[in-house]
C-alpha positions in Angstrom: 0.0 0.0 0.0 1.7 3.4 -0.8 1.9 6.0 1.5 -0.9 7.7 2.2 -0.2 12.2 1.6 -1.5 14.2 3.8 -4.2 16.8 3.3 -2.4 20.2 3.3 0.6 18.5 0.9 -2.7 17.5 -1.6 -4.1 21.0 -1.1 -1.2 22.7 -2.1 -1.2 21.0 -5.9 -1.9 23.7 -8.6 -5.1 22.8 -10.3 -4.9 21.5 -14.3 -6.3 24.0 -17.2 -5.0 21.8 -19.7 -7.4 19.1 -21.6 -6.8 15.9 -21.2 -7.8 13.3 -23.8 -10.6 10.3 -22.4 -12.6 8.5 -24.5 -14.7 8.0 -20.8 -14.8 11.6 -20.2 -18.0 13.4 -20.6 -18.1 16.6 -21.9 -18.6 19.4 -19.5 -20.4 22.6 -19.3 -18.2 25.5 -21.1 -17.7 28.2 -19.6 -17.8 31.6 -21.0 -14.1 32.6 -20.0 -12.9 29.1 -21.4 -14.5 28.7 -24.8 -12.1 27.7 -27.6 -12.7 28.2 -31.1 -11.9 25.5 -33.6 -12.9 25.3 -37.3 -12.8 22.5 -39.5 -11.1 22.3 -42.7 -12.6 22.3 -45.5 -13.2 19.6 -48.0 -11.5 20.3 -51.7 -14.2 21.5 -54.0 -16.9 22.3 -52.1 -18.4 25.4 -51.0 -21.5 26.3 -48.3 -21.4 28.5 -45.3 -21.9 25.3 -43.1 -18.4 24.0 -43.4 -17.3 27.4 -42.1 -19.7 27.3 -39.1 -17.4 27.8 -36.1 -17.5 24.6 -33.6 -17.2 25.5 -29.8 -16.1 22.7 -27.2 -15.2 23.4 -23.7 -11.6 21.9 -22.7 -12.0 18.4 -20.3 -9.6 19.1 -17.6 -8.7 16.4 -14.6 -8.1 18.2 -11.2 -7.3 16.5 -7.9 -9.7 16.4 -5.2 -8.1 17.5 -1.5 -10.3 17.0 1.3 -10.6 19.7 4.3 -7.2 19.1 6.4 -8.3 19.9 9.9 -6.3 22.3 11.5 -6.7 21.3 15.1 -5.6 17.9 14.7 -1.9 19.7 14.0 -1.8 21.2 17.0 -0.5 20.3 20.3 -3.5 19.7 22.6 -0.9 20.4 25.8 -0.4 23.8 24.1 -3.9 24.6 23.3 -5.4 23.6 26.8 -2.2 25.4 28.2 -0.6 22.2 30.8 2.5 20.7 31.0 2.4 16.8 29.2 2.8 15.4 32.2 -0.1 16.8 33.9 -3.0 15.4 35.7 -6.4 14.8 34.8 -8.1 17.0 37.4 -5.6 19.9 35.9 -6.4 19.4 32.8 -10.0 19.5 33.2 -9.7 23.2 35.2 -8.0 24.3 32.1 -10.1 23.2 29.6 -13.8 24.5 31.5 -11.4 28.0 32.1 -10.8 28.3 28.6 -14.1 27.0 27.5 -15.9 29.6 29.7 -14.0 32.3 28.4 -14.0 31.2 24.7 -17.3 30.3 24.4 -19.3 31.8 21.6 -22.3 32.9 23.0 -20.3 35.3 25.5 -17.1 36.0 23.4 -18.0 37.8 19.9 -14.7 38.0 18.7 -13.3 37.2 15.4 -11.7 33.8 16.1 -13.0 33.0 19.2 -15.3 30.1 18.1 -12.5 28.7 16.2 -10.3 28.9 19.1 -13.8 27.1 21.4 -13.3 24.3 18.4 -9.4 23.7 19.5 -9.7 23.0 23.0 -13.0 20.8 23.0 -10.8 18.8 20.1 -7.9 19.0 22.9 -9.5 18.4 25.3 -11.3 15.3 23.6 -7.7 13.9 23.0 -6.3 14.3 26.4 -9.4 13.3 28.4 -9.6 10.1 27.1 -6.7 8.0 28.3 -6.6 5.8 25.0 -6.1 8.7 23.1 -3.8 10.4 25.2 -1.3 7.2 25.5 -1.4 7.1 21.7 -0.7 10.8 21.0 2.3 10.9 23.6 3.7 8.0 21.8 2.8 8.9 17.9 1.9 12.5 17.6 -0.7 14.2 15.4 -0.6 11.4 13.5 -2.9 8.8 15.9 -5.6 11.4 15.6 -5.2 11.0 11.2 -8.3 8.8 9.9 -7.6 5.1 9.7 -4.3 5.8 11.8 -4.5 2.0 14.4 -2.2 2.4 17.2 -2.6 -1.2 17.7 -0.7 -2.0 14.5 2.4 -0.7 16.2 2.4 -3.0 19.0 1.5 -6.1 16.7 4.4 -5.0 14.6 3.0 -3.5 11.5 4.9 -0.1 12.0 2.2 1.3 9.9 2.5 -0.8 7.0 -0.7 -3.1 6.5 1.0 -5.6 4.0 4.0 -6.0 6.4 1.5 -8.6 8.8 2.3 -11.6 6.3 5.7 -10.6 5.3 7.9 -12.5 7.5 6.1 -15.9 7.0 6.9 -16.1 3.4 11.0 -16.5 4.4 9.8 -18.7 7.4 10.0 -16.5 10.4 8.0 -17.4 13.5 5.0 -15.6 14.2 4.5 -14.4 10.3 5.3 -10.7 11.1 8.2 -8.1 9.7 10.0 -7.7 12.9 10.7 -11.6 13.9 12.0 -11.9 10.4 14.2 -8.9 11.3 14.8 -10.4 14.1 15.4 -13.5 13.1 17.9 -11.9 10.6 19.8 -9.2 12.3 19.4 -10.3 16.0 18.3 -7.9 18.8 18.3 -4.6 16.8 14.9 -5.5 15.2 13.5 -7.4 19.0 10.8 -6.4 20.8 12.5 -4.1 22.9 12.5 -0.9 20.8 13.1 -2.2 17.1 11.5 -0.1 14.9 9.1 -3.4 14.3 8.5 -3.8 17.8 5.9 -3.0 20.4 8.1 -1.6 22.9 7.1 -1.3 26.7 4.0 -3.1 27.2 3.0 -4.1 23.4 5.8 -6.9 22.6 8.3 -7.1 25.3 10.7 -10.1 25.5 13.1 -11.3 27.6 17.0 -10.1 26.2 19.8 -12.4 26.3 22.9 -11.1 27.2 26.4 -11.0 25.4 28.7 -14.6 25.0 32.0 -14.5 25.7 34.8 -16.5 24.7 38.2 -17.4 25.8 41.0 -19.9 24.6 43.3 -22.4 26.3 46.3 -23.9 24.7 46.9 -27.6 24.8 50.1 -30.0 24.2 49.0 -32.8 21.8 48.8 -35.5 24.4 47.1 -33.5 26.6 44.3 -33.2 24.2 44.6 -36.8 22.8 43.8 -38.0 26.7 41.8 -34.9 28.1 42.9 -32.6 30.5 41.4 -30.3 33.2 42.2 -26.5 33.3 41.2 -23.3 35.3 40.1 -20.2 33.7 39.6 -16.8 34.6 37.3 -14.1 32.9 35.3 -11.3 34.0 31.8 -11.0 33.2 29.1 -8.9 33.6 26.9 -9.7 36.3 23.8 -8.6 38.5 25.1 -5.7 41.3 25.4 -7.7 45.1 24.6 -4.3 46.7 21.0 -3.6 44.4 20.9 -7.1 43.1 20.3 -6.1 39.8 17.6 -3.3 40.7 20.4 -0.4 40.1 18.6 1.6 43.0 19.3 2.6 46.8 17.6 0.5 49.4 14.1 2.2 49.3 14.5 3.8 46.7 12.1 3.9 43.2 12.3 4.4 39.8 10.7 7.3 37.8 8.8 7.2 35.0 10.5 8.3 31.3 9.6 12.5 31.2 10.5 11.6 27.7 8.3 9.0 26.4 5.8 8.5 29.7 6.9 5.4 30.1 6.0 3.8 26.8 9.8 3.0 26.0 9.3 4.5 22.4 9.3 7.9 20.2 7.7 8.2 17.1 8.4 10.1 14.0 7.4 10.1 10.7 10.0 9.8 7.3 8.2 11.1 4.1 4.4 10.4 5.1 5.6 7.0 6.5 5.1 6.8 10.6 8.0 4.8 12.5 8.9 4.3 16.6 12.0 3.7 17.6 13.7 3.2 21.1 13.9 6.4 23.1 16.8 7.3 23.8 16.5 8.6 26.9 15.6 5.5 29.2 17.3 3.2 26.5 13.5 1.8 26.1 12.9 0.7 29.5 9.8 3.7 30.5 11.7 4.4 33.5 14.6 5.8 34.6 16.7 6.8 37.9 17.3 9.8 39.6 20.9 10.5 40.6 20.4 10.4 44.3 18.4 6.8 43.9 21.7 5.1 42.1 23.3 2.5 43.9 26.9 3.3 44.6 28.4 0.5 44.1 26.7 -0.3 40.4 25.9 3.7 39.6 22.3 3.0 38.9 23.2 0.3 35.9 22.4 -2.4 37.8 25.2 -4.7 36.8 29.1 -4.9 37.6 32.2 -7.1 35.6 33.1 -9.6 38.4 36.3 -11.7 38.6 35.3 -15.7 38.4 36.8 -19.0 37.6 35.9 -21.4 35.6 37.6 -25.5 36.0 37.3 -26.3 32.2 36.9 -30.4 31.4 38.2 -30.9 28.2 37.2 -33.7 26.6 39.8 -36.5 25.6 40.1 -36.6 21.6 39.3 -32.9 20.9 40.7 -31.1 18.1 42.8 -27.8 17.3 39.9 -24.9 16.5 36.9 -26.7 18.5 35.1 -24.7 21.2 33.6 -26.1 24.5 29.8 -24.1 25.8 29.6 -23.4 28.9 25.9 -22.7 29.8 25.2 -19.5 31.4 28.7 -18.0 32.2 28.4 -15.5 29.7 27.4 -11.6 30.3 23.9 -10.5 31.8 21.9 -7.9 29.7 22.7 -4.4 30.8 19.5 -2.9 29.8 17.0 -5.4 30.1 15.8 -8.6 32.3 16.7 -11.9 31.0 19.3 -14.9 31.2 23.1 -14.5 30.8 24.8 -15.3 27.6 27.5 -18.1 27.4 30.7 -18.9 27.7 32.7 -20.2 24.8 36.5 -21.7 25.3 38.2 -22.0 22.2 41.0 -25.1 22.4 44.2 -24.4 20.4 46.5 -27.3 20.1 50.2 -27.8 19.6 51.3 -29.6 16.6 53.3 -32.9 17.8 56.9 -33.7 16.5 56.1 -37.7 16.4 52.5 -38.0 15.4 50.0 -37.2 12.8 46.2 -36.5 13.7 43.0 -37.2 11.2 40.4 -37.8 12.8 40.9 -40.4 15.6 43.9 -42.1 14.0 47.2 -41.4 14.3 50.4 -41.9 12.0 54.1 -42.2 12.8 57.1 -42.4 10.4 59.5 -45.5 11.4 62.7 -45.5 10.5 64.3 -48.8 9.9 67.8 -50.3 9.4 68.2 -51.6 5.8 69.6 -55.0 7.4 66.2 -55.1 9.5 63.8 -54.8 6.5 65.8 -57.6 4.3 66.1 -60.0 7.1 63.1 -58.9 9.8 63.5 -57.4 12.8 62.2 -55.2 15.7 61.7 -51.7 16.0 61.2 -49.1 18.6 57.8 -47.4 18.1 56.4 -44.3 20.5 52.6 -44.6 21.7 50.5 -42.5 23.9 51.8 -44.6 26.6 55.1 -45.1 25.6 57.4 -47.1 23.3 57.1 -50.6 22.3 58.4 -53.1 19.9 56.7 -53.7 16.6 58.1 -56.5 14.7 59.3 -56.1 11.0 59.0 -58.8 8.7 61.5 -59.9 6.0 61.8 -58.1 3.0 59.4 -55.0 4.1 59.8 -52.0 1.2 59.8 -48.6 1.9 56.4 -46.7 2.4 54.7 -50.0 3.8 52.5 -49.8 6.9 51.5 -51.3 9.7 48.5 -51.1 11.5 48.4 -51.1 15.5 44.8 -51.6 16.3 43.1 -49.5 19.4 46.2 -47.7 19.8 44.7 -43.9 18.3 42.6 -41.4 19.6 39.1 -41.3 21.3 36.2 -39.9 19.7 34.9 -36.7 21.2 31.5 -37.5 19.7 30.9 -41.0 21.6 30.7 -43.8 19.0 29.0 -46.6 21.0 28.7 -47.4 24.7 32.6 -48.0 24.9 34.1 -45.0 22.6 36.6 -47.2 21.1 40.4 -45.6 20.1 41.4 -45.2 16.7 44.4 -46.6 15.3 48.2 -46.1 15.0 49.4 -46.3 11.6 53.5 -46.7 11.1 54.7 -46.1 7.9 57.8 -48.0 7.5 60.9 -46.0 6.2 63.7 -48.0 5.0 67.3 -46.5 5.7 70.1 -46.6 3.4 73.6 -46.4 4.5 75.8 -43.7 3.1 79.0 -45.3 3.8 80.2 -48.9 4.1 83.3 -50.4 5.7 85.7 -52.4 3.5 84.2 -55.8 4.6 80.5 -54.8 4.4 81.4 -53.6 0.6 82.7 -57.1 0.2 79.3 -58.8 1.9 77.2 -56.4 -0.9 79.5 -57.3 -3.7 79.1 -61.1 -3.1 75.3 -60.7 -2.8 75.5 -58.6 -6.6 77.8 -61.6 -8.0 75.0 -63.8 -6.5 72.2 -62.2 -7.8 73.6 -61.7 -11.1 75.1 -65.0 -11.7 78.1 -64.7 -11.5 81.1 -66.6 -8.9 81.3 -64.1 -6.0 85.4 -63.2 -6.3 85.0 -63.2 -2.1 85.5 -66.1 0.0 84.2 -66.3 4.2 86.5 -69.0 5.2 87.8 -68.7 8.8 91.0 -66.5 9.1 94.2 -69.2 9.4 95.9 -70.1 12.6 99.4 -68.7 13.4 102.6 -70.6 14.7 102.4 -72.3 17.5 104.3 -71.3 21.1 107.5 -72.8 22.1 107.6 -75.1 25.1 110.5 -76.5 27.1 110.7 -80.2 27.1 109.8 -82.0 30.9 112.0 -84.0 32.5 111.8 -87.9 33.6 109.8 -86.6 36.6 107.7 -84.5 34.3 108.9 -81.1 35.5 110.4 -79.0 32.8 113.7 -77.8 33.3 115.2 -74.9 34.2 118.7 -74.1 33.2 119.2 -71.9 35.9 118.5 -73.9 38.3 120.5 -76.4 36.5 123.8 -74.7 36.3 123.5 -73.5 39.8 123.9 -77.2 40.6 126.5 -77.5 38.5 128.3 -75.0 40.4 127.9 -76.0 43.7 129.5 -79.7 43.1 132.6 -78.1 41.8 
């Protein structure tokens, strides 16, 4: 539906003098100051004072039609009656019988004086009624406009009747503009003072407050087997001192001067009539005097408080993944409602020894060329240490072997026992850079052997060396010593 104009912009159009062409028209009534003179042409070759008989036609014009704009419904009834807006209904009434007493037209002849009677019975229509006078504090002139609904505010039309439907045709809840808004942008379009919304009393809904979100860092095998850690972070929180209230012990809030408590300001853009938030309670109708803060808070209601958090993290989680914590987030600062949450983001060290997808693990083994041709064991690492994996003869490079149950949990559960991945071991076969003399031998036998041909080595046992002189024993079996011999000798002589 377009916008509707208002009276005094249709008013101000300049009428149209020029015809318009309309086979529907009907031809009007000339007028003497408007006559036009046309003459037909004549038809070659004949002659007669009828063909020359002037025709006259009166010009079809088109003109807009403005109805009456109404000149008290643009004025301020506060001003007309003479009160302040947030006066009561007893004062109200005084001003209006003063004024109507000395305005009347049976004891006031003056030019404008039954005019000015027609202004405050209109103003005093408006402010009498408490319906009326809600509406006009909250949209203006323009509630007292014909066909104007104040309801359709608080429903969420914002003035716009094919707005109703709008949202249910992308699949927001409730079918109107301002949950799809909502449901789009977050809490700028929410019932709290969107411009969608019914504000105070029409739509209200609880807010949620603000997540937060910290990070821990983990070492690989403290995230393959879970870990516990402490954290500290400050959130907002409800005031001990005025839990929450943001007033002095006895103590009471005032109602918005502003917006009288309605939590929203209207304006209108371009014929179109919006409300926003008012800005001077933040949407809330009320707000608090200085002397009636809470010292502590200073009249928010809500303080950052110092807390820690013992963090469970779950055996098996990955680098990037967060862990919710219900309810540990920020409270609203403006509005009632639950705390946001608290978001731990897990960053994990790469490990020098293993590779991670998913649950299984991988591991590069380097073995001894000697080992792979002829089998062997090897010493492999695990998450709970090292132990031997047998090789089997003739393993190439790049093979792998499987070690079942010895990977990673699951952080999702898989089953009622959350069984481990698996280790995988790539087998990497070394190759010497250097050989000894003897071992070039060994390699050059095993070529000749391969290829066919005699091996030029031989692996016979090295040959014994001479054997060690002995002396010869005598008859008694004693072996004999010359130098106890010729001492003998000696002693005889």
């Amino acid at each position: 539906m377009p916008p509707r104009l208002p009276a005094r912009a249709l008013a101000s159009f300049p009428l149209v003098s020029n015809p318009v062409a309309s086979s529907s028209a009907l031809p009007a009534k000339p007028a003497p100051s408007q006559r036009l003179l046309h003459t037909r042409p004549m038809r070659r070759g004949s002659v007669g004072s009828a063909s020359c008989r002037p025709h006259v036609s009166a010009p079809q014009t088109r003109t807009f039609h403005a109805s009456a704009s109404s000149s008290a419904s643009a004025k301020d009834p506060y001003e007309v009656l003479g009160v302040a807006k947030d006066a009561s209904t007893s004062d109200i009434k005084k001003a209006y019988y003063a004024l109507a007493k000395k305005l009347h037209p049976d004891t006031n002849k003056e030019a404008g004086s039954a005019e000015k009677f027609h202004d405050i019975q209109n103003a005093y229509d408006i402010l009498s009624d408490d319906s009326k006078r809600q509406a006009y504090d909250r949209y203006g002139s323009a509630s007292q406009q014909e066909g104007f609904d104040a309801d359709a505010f608080a429903r969420g039309a914002g003035g716009f009747g094919g707005f109703q439907d709008f949202g249910s045709a992308f699949g927001a809840r409730g079918g109107n503009a301002g949950d799809l808004f909502e449901s789009l942008f977050g809490g700028a379009f929410s019932g709290g003072g969107g411009p969608f919304g019914g504000g105070g009393g029409g739509r209200a809904r609880p807010v949620r407050g603000d997540d937060l979100e910290a990070s821990v860092t983990l070492s690989f095998l403290e995230a393959c087997s879970g870990v516990s850690r402490k954290l500290t972070i400050t959130p907002v929180v409800d005031c001990k001192t005025c839990t929450g209230s943001g007033l002095k012990a006895g103590e009471k809030k005032q109602t918005c001067a502003t917006c009288r408590g309605t939590g929203q300001q209207a304006f209108q853009v371009q014929g179109m009539f919006m409300a926003s938030t008012c800005q001077a309670c933040g949407g809330t109708g009320a707000s608090i005097p200085r002397a009636a803060r809470c010292g502590d808070c200073e009249g928010v209601g809500r303080v950052k408080e110092r807390r820690d958090f013992d963090v469970d993290v779950p055996a098996g989680i990955e680098d990037g993944m967060k862990i919710k914590i219900p309810h540990a987030g920020d409270m609203p600062l403006s509005a009632q409602g639950p705390p946001g949450d608290l978001y731990v983001r897990v960053n994990v060290k790469p490990s020098a020894v293993f590779r991670r997808q998913g649950t299984n693990l991988y591991h590069d083994a380097k073995v001894p060329l000697h080992t792979a041709l002829l089998g062997g064991r090897v010493r492999i690492p695990t998450l709970e240490g090292d132990v031997d994996v047998r090789v089997r003869e003739g393993t190439q490079n790049g093979e792998e072997a499987v070690l079942r149950g010895r990977g990673v949990k699951s952080v999702y559960p898989r089953g009622p026992r959350n069984e481990r991945g698996d280790l995988i071991v790539g087998w990497k076969v070394q190759i010497p850079r250097s050989l000894s003399p003897f071992q070039k031998k060994i390699l050059q036998a095993y070529a000749d052997d391969v290829e066919g041909r005699t091996p030029s080595i031989s692996f016979d046992a090295p040959k014994p060396g001479p054997a060690p002189e002995v002396d010869s024993p005598d008859a008694r079996g004693n072996p004999v010593d010359e130098g106890q011999d010729e001492g003998k000798k000696a002693a005889t002589g």
